[in-house]
N, C-alpha and C positions, 0 to 999 in steps of 0.2 A: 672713273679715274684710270688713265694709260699708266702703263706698267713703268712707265720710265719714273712717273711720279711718285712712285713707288719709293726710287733708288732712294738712300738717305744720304745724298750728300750733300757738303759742307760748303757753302755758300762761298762762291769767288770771293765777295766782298769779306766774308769772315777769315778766311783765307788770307787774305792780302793784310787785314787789320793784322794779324797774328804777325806775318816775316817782317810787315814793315816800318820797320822801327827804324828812328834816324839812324845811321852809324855815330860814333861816338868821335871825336878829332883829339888827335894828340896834338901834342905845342908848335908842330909841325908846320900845325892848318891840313896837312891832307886825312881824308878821309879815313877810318880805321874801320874793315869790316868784321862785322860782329861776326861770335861762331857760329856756325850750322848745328844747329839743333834737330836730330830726329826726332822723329814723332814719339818712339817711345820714351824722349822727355818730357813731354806735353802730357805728361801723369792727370794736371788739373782738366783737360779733356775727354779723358776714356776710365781714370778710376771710380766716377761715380758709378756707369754703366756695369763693374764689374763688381761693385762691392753686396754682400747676400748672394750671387750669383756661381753657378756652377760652370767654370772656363774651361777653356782648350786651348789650348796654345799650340800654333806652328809658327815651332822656332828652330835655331839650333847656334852651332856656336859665335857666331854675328851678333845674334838678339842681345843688345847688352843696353842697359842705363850707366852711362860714366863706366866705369870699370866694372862693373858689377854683372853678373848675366844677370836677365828680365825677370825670369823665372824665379830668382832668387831674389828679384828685389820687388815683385809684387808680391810674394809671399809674407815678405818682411811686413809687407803694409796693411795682410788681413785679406788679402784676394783668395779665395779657394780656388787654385787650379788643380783639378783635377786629372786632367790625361794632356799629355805632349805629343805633339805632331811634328813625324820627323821627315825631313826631305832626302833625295838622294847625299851620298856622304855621313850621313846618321846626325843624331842630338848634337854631338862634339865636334862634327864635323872633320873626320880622321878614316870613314873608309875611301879608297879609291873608284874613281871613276864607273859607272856602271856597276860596282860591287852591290851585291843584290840586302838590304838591312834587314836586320829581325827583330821584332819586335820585344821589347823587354823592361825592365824598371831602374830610373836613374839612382845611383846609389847616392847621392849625395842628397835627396832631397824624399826619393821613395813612390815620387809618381810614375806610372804606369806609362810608358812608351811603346805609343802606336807606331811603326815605318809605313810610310808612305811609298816606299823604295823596296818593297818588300814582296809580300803576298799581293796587296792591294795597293794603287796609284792614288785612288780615290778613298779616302773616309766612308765608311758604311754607314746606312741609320741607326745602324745594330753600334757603333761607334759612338754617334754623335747623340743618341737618343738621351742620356744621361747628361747632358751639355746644356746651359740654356745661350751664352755667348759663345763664340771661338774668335780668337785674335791671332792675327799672320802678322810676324816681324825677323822677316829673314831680308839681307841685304844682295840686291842683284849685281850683274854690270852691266846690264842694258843692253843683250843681245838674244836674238830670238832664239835661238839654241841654248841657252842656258837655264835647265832645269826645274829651276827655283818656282820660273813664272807657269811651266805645265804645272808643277804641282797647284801654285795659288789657282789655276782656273779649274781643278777639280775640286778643291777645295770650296772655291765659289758654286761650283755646280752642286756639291752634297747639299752646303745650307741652303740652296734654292730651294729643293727638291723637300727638304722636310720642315721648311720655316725657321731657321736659327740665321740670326743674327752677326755678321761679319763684322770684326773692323781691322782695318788696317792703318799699320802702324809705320805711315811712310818712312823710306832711307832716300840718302840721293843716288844720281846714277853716275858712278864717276866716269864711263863713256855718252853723259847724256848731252854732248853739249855738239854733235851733231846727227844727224840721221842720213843713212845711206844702205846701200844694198837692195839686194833684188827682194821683192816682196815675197813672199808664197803661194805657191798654187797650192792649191784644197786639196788636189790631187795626190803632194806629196805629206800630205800632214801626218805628225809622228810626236813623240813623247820631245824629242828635241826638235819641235816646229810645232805648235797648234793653232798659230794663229796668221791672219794676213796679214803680217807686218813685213817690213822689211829685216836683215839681218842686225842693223843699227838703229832702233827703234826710238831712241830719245823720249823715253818716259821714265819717268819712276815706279816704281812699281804699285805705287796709289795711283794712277795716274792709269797703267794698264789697268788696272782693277775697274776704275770707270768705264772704260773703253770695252773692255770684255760687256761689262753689264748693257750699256748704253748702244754696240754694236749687235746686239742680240748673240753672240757667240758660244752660249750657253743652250743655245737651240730650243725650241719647244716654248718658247715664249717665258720661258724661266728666268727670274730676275732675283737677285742676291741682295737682300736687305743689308747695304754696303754704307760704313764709317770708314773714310779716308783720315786719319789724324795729319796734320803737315809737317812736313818740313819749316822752322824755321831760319831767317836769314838765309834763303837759298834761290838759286836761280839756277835755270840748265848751263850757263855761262862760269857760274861760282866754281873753281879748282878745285875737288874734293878727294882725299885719299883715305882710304880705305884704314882704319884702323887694327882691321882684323884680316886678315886670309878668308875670302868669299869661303874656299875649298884648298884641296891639298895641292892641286896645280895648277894654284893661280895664287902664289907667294908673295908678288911685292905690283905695285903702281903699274910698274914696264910689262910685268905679264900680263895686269888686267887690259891695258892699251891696244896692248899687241893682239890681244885673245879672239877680235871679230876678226882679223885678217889669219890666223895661225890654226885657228882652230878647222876651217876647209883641209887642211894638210888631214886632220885626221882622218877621213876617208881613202887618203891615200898611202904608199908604204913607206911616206916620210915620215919621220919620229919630227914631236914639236918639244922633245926635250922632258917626255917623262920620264922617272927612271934618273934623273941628274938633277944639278942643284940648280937647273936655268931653266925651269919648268917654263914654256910659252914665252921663250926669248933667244931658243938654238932652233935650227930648223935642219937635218939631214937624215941621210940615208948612206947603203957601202958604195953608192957611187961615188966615188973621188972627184967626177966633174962638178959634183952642186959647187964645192967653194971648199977653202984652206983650214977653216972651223972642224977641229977634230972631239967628238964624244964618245960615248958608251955609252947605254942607257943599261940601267942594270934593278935587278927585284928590289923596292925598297918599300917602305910604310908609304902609304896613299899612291906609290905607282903599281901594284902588283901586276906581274908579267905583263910591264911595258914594250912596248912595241918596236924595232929590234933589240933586243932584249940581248944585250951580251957580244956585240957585234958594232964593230968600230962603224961609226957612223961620219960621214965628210957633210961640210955644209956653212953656214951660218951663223956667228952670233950677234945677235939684235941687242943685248942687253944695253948697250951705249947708242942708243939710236935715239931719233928724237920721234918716242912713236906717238905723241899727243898732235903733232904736224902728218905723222903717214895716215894717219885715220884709218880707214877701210881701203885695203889696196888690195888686187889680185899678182900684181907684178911677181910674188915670188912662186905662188902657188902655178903661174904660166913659166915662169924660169926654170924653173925644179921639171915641169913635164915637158920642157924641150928638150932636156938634156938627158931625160931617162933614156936607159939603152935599150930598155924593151917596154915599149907604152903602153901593151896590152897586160902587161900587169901593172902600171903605175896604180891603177884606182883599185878598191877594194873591192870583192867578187859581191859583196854584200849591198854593195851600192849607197854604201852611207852614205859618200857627198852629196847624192841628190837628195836627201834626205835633211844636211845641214844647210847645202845652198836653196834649196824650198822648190827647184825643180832640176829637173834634168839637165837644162840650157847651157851649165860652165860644161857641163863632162861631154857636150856636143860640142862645143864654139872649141874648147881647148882642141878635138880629136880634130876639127875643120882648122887649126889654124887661124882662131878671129884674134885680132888684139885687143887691148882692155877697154881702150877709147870706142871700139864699137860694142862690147860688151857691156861697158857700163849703156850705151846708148840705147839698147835691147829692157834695160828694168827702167826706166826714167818715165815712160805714161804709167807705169803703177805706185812708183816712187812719188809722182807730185800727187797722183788722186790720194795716196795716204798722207800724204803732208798735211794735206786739205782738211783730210778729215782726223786729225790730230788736232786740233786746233780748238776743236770741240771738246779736249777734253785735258787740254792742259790745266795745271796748279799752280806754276810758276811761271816769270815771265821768262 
């Protein structure tokens, strides 16, 4: 038996019987689309698996059934969970950015909270050894840089490693409904980049989860005993908004939209508006050429010692944009470094853009003067090969 045969997933055909349900017609005659249903309302699929069983949950404040958090609404039903797995930002979802989490015990409920963001990235055996399932239901927004998804592939890699059992509790991607950006070099792979996708990746995060498994990126021949739960009524097409704040700065739709193209700024000594109430929809710096858009970014709960921190910043505001049409664009992050006054400090000594863009090439092409139509022309033979092979591992049409 090949290890792929291994994988435990959920059958296209079973899949499709689940989302596709007629729509309902109001008196209309036009079509009424049903709601998107996460996976973790698809209870009649994953609660037998957990009932008698000792769980783990990686969740945090996303994870909800209907209004309810997960955690509190499988308890209700008889599930033993025993330890909570927490991602960058913690359980609630309330520390800032790279804030390092410590592990400790939820008061509301009394279980023991492991951080993932913490000592360790990864779950230990010494962790999971107590555990006979674990269940991931954190909500992404489908870009390679966003944290959520390193965590889930170390998580996939522990229960390789000792035999437990995964399932995942698909969400949708509310930037899933295109794919774009330069793919990754291996070269530059990091806790915000682990895999060869591109920046705009267009999966769900069931979706990565097979892709991890099924691309062997787990290394060493390691394969993740993996339950996809689906999404109902959903399509990468289907308009989806975010019911909850992913994180502390990414507050409403227009920041999550904006986030593949704003988020590059963070390597460099632009502010994208942390530290203010237009987190990832203002874009400046004390240059008064970026643009007429005046901030301050200043210490607040989930920005701490935001990035010009107290110092009037010129530039930007995106909030009224229509960023579901800009998709993934480089146009400002190349605007913003023409007009810097001294370009040898526009990027950060740390070299984190290469880091978020998956290689080197924009902090070259920008210092050469290429434009974006040759730039984007530069990622497109790795952009179709992963198109390609995405296709192998969709869930939805």
């Amino acid at each position: 038996m090949t290890s792929l045969r291994k994988i435990l997933f959920i059958s296209l055909a079973f899949i499709f019987a689940l989302s596709g349900a007629e729509p309902s017609r109001a008196q209309s005659g036009k079509a009424v689309q049903a709601p998107v249903e996460p996976g973790a309302w698809q209870t009649d699929l994953y609660l037998p698996a957990l009932k008698g069983k000792r769980v783990g949950m990686i969740v945090n404040q996303t994870s909800t059934l209907g209004k309810r958090h997960l955690v509190d609404s499988l308890s209700s039903m008889g599930v033993s969970i025993t330890t909570i797995f927490s991602p960058e930002h913690g359980f609630r979802g309330q520390a800032s950015a790279g804030e390092k989490v410590a592990s400790s015990r939820d008061p509301q409920t009394g279980i023991s909270i492991v951080s993932l963001y913490g000592k360790n990235y990864k779950p230990t055996s010494a962790q999971l050894d107590s555990l006979d399932v674990l269940v991931f239901d954190i909500q992404d927004v489908g870009t390679r840089f966003y944290t959520y998804i390193s965590t889930l592939h170390y998580v996939m890699e522990a229960c390789a490693e000792v035999g437990k059992p995964l399932i995942v509790l698909d969400r949708p991607n509310p930037n899933g409904h295109y794919v774009d950006g330069p793919v990754l070099d291996p070269k530059f792979k990091s806790f915000v980049g682990m895999h060869p996708i591109p920046v705009v990746h267009g999966l769900t995060i069931g979706e990565l989860a097979r892709m991890i498994n099924g691309e062997n990126w787990l290394g060493g021949g390691k394969v993740t005993q993996l339950t996809v739960i689906p999404v109902r009524n959903y399509t990468h097409q289907t308009p989806y908004t975010l019911p909850i704040p992913p994180s502390p700065n990414l507050p409403n739709q227009q920041s999550i939209l904006l986030y593949p193209s704003l988020c590059l700024f963070e390597g460099t000594v632009v502010s994208v508006g942390r530290g203010t109430d237009k987190q990832f929809q203002v874009i400046g710096s004390p240059n008064p050429k970026n643009g007429p858009y005046q901030f301050t970014p200043v210490d607040k709960a989930g920005a701490i010692n935001p990035p010009q921190e107290g110092k009037l910043c010129y530039g930007l505001d995106l909030s009224g944009i229509d960023a579901y049409k800009l998709g993934f664009s480089l146009k400002y992050i190349i605007d913003f470094y023409q007009k810097a006054p001294d370009k040898n400090k526009y990027f950060l000594g740390t070299n984190f853009l290469d880091k978020l863009y998956g290689s080197d090439q924009l902090r070259l092409q920008l210092e050469a003067g290429v434009p974006e139509s040759k730039i984007r022309q530069s990622w497109q033979p790795a952009l179709t090969a992963y198109k390609t092979m995405r296709k192998k591992y969709l869930l939805y049409p």
